[in-house]
VEXVEX-300408 format. One record per residue (C-alpha): x, y, z; residue number from 1. Coordinates in nm, 4 decimals. Each point is the difference from the previous one (the first is absolute). Layout:
% VEXVEX-300408
       east      north         up   num
          X          Y          Z   NUM
...
***
This chain:
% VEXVEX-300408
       east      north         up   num
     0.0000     0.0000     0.0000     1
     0.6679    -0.5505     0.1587     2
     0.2657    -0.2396     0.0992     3
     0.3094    -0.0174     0.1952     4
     0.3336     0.2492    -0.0056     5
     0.2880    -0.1902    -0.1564     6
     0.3156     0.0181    -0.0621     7
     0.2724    -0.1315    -0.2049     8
     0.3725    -0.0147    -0.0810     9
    -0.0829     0.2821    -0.2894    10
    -0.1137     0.2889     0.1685    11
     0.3003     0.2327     0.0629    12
    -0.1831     0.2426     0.2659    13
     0.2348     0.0560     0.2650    14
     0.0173    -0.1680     0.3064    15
     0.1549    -0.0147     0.3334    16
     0.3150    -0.2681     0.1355    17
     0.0932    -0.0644     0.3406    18
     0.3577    -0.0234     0.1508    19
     0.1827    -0.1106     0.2948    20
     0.0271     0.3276     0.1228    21
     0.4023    -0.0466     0.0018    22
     0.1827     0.3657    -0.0513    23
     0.0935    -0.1176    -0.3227    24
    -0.3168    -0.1098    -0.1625    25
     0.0179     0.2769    -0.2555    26
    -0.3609     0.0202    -0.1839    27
     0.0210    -0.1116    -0.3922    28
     0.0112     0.3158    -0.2467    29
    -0.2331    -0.0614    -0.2621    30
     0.2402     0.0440    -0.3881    31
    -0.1283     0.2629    -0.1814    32
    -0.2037    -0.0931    -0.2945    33
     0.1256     0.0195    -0.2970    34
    -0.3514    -0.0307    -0.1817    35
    -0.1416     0.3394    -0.1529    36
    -0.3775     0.1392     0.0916    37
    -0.2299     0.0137    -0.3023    38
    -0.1821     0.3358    -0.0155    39
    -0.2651     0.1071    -0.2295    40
     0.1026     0.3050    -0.1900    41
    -0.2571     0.3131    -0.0380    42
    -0.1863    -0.1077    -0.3089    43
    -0.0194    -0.3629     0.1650    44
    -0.1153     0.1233     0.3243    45
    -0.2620     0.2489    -0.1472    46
    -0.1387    -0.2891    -0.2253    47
    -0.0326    -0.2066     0.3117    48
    -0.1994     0.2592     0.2091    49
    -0.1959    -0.0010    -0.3092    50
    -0.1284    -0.2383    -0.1125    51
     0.0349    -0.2251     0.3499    52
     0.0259     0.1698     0.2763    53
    -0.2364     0.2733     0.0092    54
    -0.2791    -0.2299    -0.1760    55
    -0.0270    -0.2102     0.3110    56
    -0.0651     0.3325     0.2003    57
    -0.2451     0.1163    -0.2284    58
    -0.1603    -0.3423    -0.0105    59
    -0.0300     0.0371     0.3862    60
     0.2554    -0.1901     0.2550    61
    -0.2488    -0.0399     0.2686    62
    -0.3212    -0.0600    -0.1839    63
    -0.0557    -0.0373    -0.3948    64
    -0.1814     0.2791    -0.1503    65
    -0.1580    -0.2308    -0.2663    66
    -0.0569     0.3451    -0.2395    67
     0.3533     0.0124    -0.0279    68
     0.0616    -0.3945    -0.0601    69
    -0.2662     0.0018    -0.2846    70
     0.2024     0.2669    -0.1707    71
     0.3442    -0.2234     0.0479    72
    -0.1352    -0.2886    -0.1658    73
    -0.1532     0.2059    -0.2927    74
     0.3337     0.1762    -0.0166    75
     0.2513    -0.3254     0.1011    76
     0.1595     0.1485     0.2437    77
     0.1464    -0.3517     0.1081    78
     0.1437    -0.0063    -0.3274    79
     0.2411     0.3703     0.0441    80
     0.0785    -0.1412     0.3745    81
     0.1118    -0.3372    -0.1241    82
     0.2213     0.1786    -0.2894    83
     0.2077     0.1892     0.1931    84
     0.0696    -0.2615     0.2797    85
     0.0764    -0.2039    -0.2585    86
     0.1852     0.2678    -0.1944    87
     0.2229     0.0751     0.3784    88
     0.0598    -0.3993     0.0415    89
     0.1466    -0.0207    -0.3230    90
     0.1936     0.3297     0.0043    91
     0.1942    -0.0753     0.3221    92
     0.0047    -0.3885    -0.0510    93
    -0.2289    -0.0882     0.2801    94
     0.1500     0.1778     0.2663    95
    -0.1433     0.1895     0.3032    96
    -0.0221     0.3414    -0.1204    97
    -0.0464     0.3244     0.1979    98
    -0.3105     0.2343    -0.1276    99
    -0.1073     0.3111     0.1594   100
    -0.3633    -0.0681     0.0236   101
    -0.2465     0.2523     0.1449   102
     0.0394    -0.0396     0.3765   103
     0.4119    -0.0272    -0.0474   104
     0.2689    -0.2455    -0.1207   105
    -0.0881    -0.3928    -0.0216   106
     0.1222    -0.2735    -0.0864   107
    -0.1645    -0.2194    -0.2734   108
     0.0789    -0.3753    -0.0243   109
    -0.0262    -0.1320    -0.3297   110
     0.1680    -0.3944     0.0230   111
    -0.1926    -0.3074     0.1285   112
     0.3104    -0.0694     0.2682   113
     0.0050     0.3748     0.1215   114
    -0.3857    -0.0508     0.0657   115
     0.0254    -0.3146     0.1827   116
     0.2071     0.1909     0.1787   117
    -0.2472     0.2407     0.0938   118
    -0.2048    -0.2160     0.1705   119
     0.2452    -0.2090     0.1918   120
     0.1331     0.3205     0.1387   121
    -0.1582     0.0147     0.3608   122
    -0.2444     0.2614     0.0930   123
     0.2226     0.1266     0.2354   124
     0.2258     0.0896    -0.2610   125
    -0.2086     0.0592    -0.2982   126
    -0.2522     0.1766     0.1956   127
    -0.4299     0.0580    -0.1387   128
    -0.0209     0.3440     0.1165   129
     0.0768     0.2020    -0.2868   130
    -0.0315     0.3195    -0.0395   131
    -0.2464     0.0009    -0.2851   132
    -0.2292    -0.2160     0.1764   133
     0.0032     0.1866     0.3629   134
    -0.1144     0.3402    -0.2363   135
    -0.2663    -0.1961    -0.1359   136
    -0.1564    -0.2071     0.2963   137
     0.1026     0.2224     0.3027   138
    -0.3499     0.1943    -0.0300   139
    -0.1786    -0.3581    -0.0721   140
     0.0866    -0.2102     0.2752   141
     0.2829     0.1662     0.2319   142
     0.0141    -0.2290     0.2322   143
     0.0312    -0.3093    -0.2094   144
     0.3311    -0.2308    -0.0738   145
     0.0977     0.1373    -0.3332   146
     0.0236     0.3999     0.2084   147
     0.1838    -0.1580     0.2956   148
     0.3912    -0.0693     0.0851   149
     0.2263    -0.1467     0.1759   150
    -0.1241    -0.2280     0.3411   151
    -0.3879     0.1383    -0.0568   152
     0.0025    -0.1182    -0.3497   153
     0.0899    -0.3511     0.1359   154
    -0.3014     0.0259     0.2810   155
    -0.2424     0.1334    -0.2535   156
     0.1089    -0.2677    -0.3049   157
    -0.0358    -0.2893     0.2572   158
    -0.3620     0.1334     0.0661   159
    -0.0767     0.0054    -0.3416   160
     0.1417    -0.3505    -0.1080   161
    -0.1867    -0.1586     0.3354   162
    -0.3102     0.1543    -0.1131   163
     0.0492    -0.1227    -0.4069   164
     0.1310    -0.3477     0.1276   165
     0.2667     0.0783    -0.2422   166
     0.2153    -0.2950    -0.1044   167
    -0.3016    -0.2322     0.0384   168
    -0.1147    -0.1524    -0.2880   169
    -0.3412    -0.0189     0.1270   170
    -0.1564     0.3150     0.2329   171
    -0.1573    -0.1350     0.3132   172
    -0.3226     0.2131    -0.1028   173
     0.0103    -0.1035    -0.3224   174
    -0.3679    -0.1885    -0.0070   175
    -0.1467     0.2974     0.1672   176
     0.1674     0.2490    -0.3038   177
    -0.1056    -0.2478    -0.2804   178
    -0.3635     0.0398     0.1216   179
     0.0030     0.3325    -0.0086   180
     0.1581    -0.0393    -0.3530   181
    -0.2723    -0.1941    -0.1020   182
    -0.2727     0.1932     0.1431   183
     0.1537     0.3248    -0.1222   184
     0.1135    -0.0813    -0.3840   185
    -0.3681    -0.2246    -0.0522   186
    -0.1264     0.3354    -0.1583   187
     0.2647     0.0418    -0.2571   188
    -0.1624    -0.2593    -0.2218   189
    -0.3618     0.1539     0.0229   190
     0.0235     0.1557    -0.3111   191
     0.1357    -0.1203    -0.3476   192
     0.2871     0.2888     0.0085   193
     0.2019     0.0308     0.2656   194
     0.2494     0.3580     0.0248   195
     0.2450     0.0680     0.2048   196
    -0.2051     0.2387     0.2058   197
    -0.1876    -0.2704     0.1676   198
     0.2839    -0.1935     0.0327   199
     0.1789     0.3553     0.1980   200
    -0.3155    -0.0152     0.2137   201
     0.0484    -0.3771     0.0663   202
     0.3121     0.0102     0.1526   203
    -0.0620     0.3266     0.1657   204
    -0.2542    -0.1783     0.2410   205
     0.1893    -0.3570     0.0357   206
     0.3233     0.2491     0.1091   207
    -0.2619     0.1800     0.2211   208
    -0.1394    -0.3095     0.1686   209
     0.3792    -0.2298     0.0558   210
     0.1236     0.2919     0.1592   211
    -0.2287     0.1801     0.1811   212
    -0.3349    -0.2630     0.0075   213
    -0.3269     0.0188    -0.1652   214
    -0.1069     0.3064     0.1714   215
     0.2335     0.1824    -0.2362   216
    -0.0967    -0.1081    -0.2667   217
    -0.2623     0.2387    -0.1491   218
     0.2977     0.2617     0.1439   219
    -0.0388     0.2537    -0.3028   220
     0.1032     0.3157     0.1949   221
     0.3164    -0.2349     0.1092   222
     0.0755    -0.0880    -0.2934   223
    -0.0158     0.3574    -0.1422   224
     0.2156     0.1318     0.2735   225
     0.2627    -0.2914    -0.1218   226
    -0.0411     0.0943    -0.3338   227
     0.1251     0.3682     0.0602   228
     0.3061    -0.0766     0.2024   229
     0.0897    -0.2659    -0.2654   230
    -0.0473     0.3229    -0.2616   231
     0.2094     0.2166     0.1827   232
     0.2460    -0.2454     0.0855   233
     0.0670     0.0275    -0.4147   234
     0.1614     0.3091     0.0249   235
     0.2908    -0.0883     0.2342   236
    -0.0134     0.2571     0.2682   237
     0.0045     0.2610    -0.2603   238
    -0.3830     0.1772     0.0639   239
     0.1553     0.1582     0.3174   240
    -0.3375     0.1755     0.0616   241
    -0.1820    -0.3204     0.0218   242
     0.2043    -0.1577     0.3155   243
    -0.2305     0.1500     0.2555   244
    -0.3136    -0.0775    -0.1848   245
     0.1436    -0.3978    -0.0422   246
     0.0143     0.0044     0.3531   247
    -0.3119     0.0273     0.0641   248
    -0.1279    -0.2099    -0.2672   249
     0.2700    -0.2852     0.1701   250
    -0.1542     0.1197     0.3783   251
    -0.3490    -0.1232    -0.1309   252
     0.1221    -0.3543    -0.1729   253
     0.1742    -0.0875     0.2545   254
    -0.3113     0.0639     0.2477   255
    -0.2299    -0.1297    -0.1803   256
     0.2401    -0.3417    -0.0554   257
     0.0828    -0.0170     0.4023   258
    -0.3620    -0.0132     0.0756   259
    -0.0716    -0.2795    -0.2727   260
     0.2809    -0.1671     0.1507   261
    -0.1280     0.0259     0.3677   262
    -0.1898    -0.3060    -0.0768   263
     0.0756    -0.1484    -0.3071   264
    -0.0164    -0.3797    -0.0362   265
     0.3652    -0.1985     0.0887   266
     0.0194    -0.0851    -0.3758   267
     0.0050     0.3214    -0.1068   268
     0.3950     0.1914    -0.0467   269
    -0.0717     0.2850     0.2037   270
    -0.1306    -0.2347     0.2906   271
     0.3176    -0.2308    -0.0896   272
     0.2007     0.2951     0.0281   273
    -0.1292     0.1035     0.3621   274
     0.0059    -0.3268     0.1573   275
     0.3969    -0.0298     0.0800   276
     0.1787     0.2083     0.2395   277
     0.1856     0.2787    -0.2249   278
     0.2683     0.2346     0.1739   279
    -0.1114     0.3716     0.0461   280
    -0.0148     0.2411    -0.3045   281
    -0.0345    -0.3434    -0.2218   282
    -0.3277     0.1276    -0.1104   283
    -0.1461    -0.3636    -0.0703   284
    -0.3173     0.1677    -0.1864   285
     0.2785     0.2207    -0.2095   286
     0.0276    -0.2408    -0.2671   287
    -0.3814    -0.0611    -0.0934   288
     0.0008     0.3286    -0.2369   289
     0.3200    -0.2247    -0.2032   290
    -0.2440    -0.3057     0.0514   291
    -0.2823     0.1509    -0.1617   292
     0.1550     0.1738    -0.3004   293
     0.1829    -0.3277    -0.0496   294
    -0.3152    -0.2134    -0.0792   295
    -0.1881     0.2769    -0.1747   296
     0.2702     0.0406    -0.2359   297
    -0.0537    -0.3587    -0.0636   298
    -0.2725     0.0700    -0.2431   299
     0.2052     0.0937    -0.2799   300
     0.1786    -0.3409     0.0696   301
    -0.3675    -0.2392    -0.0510   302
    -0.0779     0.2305    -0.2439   303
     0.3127    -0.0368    -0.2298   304
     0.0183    -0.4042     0.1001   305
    -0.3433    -0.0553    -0.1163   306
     0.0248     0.2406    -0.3604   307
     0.3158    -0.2026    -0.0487   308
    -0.1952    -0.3146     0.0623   309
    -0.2653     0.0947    -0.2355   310
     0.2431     0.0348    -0.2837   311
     0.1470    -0.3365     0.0965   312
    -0.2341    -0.2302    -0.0294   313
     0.2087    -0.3235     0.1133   314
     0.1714     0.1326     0.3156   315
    -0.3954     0.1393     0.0589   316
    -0.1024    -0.4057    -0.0024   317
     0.2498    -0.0823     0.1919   318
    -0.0644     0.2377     0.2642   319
    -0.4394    -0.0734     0.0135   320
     0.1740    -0.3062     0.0836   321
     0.1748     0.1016     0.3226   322
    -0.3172     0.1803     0.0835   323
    -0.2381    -0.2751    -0.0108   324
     0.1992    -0.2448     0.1353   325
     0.0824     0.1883     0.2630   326
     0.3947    -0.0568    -0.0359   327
     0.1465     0.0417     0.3715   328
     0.1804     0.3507    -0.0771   329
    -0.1399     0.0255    -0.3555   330
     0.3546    -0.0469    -0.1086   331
    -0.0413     0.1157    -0.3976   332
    -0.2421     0.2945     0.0829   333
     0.2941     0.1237     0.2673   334
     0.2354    -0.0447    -0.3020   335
    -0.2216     0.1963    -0.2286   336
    -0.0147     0.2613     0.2355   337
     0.3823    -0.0035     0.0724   338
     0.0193     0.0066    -0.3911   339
    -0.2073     0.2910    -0.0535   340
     0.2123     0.1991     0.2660   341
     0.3214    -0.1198    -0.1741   342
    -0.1477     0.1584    -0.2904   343
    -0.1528     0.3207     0.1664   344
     0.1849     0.0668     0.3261   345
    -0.2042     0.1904     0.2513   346
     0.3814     0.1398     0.0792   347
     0.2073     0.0327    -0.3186   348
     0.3023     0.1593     0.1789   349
     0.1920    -0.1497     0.3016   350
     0.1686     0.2591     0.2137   351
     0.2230    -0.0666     0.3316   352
     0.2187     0.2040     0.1155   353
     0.3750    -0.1195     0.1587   354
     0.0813    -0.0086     0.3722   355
     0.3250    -0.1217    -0.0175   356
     0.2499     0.0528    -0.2826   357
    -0.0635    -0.2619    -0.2418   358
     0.1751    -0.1381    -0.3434   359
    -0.1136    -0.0064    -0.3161   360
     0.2077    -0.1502    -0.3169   361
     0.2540     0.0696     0.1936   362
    -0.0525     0.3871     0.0792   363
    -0.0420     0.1000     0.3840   364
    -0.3054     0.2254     0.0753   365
    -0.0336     0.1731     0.3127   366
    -0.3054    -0.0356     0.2419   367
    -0.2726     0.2374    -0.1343   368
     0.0266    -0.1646    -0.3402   369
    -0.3624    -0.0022    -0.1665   370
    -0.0095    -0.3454    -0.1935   371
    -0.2663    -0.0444    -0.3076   372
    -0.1208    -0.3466    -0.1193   373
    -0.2384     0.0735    -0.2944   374
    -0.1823    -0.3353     0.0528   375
    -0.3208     0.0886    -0.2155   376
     0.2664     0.0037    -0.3197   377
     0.2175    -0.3353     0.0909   378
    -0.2850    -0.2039     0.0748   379
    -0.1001     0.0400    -0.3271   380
     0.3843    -0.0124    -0.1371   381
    -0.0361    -0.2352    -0.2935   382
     0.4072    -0.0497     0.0521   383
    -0.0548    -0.1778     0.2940   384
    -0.3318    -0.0957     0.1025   385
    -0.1908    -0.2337    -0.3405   386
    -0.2887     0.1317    -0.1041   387
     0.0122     0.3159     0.1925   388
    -0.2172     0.1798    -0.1628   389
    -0.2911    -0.3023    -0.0059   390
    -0.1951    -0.0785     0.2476   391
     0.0419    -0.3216     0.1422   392
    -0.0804    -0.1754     0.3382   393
     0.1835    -0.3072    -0.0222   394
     0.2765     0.1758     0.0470   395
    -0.0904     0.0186     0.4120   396
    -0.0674    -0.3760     0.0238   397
     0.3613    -0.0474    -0.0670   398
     0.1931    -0.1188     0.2901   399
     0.1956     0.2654     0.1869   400
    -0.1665     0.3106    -0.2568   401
    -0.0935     0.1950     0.3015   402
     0.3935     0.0492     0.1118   403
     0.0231     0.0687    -0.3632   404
     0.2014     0.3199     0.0082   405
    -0.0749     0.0888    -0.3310   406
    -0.3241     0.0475     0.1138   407
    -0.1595     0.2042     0.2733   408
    -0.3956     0.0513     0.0236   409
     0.0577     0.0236     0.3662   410
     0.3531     0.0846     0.0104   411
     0.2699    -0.2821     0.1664   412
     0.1982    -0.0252     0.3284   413
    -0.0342     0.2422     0.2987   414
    -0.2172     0.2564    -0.1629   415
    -0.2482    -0.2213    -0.1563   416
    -0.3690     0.0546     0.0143   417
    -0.0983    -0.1355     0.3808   418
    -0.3847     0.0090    -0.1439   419
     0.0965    -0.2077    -0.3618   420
    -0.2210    -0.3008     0.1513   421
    -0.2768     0.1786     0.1464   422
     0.0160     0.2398    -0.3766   423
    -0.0236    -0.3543    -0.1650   424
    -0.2737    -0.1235     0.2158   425
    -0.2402     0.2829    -0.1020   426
     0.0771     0.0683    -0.3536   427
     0.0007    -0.3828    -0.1350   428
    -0.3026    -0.0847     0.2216   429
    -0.2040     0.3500    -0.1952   430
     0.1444    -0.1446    -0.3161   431
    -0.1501    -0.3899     0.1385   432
    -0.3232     0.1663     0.0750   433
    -0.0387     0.1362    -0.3724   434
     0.1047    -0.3074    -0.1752   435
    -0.1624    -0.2705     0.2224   436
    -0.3022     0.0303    -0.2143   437
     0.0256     0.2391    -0.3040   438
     0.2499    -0.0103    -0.2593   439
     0.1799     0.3902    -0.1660   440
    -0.1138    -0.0104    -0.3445   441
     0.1268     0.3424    -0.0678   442
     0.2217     0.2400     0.1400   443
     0.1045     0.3894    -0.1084   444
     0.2453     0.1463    -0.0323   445
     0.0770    -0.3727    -0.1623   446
     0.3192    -0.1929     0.0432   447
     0.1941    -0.1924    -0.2884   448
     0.0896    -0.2983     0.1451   449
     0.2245    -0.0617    -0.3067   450
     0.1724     0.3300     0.0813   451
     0.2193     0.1947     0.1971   452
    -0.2331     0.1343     0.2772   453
    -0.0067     0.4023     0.0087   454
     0.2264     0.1364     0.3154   455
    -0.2910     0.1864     0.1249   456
    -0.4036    -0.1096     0.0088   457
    -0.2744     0.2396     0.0252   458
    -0.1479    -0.1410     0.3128   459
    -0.2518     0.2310     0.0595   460
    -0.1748    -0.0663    -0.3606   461
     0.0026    -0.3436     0.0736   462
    -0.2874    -0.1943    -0.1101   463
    -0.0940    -0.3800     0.0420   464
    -0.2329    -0.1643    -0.1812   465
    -0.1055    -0.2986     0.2256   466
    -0.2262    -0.2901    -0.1338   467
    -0.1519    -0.2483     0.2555   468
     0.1433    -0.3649    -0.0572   469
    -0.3258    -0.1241    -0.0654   470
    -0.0808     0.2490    -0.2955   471
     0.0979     0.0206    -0.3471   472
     0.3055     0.2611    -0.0633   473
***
């Protein structure tokens, strides 16, 4: 919404010895490198903040503004971002390469080992709280993990995990959030078109009712109040007139979420959250804005899984199948929905930021050092991941594909998703709800199957054309 840290023999962060403590235990100086720093030059740099960087603020880094998406994928803007990576990787042979983006220098990993890298590196070196994402979230949920440091961090993320059962394969509530799955997403097959409004509505009350409980549910105002942080939290800090006015919006949320909590049912996360002991200033109820944004943002997720389903009628049998026989896990519609985020990340850009000095290729960076792993682009890297640009499932029943590296839907090691179960619960469960008896006949904006898939889909035009199993298509 995530796995273990590890470690190997390749990551060259730097670490710590112990000696005897004799006089003349004289610490190890480190040879200077002899490797040289790749930097992009002006033109580079410019074509980079271009065409990649400032696209994924316009598209929105908190929530999507799904205006500004539907103009991407008329105008391919996945296409430009994809050509200059590509066009940088090539240039400076795959190296790391320094780029001034537009909140200061980074540095952007381009090779499959210096990525592997990246997530090995522990969190306490290749820390999550960069700036970029502090600007953006500080006004949505300021006392969640992803806006905390240091020892509080720790107490807050263990909170968090406790309450998402994260590295569980199966949530202890999980019957409890598959009936409100089923209860919730029985409407989206009333009708013989199904958009991606209703969908958006769909997950907005299921998000409502596993965090908070039914009573929050029909939560509109809520909801709205969400919505407007989410908005603001867009623009990065940089509507400094707006802070007090956020602040009150934020006052009101998190009111209105402490008194839903007060008595919401032990399956519920905000209930899960409040029933361990947390040290003081933890905040336990801090991280149920992050919670909430996390599922409703799901939408675009079952929406894109099932248009890509419709346009793929094969991998769409093969998932009905799954949801009638009730697979334990629904195993194939969990790897169409890891698919589909392969294809459309939710986050196309990875961004830590080092604690330590660390070693790339070679080259010493201090502490400070902004690192970039433009995941949305290698995911899809026809040079090293077959059939990048197609969509196919199968490739997540492999054995060992989720420490695929090459791959990140919910990102690897230490800083992975600690929700990626609960995310997969939900989504493939909507998606079993909408298959289990009617079949996609038709889909828009339609998908080639024979095709490279476009880098971008317009998810809020989406249209599905469902046909009940029974009837004639």
């Amino acid at each position: 919404m995530t796995g273990t840290d590890t470690q190997s023999d390749t990551v060259t962060g730097t670490g710590s010895g112990s000696g005897s403590g004799s006089p003349t235990d004289i610490p190890a100086v480190p040879a200077p490198s002899t490797a040289r720093q790749a930097r992009a030059g002006l033109a580079e740099t410019a074509r980079f903040v271009a065409t990649h960087t400032l696209p994924v603020f316009i598209r929105g880094v908190v929530s999507p503004r799904f205006k500004v998406v539907s103009a991407y994928a008329a105008l391919d803007q996945y296409g430009w971002s994809a050509a200059t990576l590509r066009a940088m990787r090539e240039r400076h042979g795959g190296a790391p390469v320094t780029v001034r983006g537009l909140s200061g220098q980074m540095l952007v990993l381009f090779d499959p080992a210096d990525i592997r890298q990246f997530f090995e590196e522990p969190v306490h070196t290749l820390a999550m709280d960069a700036e970029d994402k502090l600007k953006g979230l500080i006004g949505v949920e300021p006392t969640g993990v992803i806006c905390s440091h240091g020892d509080l961090r720790e107490d807050r993320r263990k909170v968090n995990d406790e309450a998402l059962a994260w590295g569980s394969p199966v949530h202890p509530a999980c019957a409890q959030y598959q009936a409100v799955v089923e209860e919730e997403s029985r409407p989206l097959t009333d009708h013989a078109v199904l958009d991606f409004e209703r969908v958006r509505r769909c997950l907005g009350r299921i998000s409502r009712r596993v965090v908070l409980g039914d009573r929050a549910a029909d939560d509109g105002e809520l909801a709205g109040w969400l919505r407007t942080l989410r908005d603001e939290g867009n623009w990065m800090g940089l509507r400094k007139g707006r802070t007090e006015a956020n602040r009150a919006v934020y006052a009101k949320a998190s009111e209105r979420i402490a008194a839903y909590a007060a008595d919401a049912p032990d399956h519920t996360l905000a209930a899960r959250a409040l029933a361990h002991p947390t040290p003081e200033g933890t905040d336990p109820l801090g991280q149920v804005h992050h919670w909430l944004l996390a599922i409703d943002v799901a939408a675009p997720v079952v929406a894109r899984t099932l248009l890509l389903l419709a346009g793929h009628p094969a991998e769409q049998d093969a998932a009905h199948e799954d949801a009638i026989t009730g697979a334990p896990g629904l195993p194939r519609l969990r790897a169409c929905v890891r698919e589909s985020v392969r294809l459309y990340p939710l986050v196309p850009d990875l961004v830590r930021v080092t604690r330590a000095e660390t070693e790339w290729r070679g080259v010493r960076h201090p502490a400070g050092t902004s690192v970039l792993v433009p995941i949305g682009f290698h995911q899809r890297d026809p040079d090293h991941v077959p059939a990048g640009d197609l969509f196919v499932p199968g490739r997540w029943l492999e054995p060992d594909a989720d420490g695929d590296t090459r791959m990140a839907p919910f990102s690897h090691g230490g800083g992975r998703c600690p929700g990626d179960q609960l995310a997969l619960l939900l989504t493939s469960a909507v998606c079993a709800q909408v298959l289990r008896s009617h079949r996609i006949a038709g889909g828009r904006p339609a998908v080639d199957p024979h095709r490279p898939l476009p880098g971008t889909l317009d998810t809020a035009a989406m249209r599905l054309r469902l046909a009940h199993r029974r009837d004639p298509e």
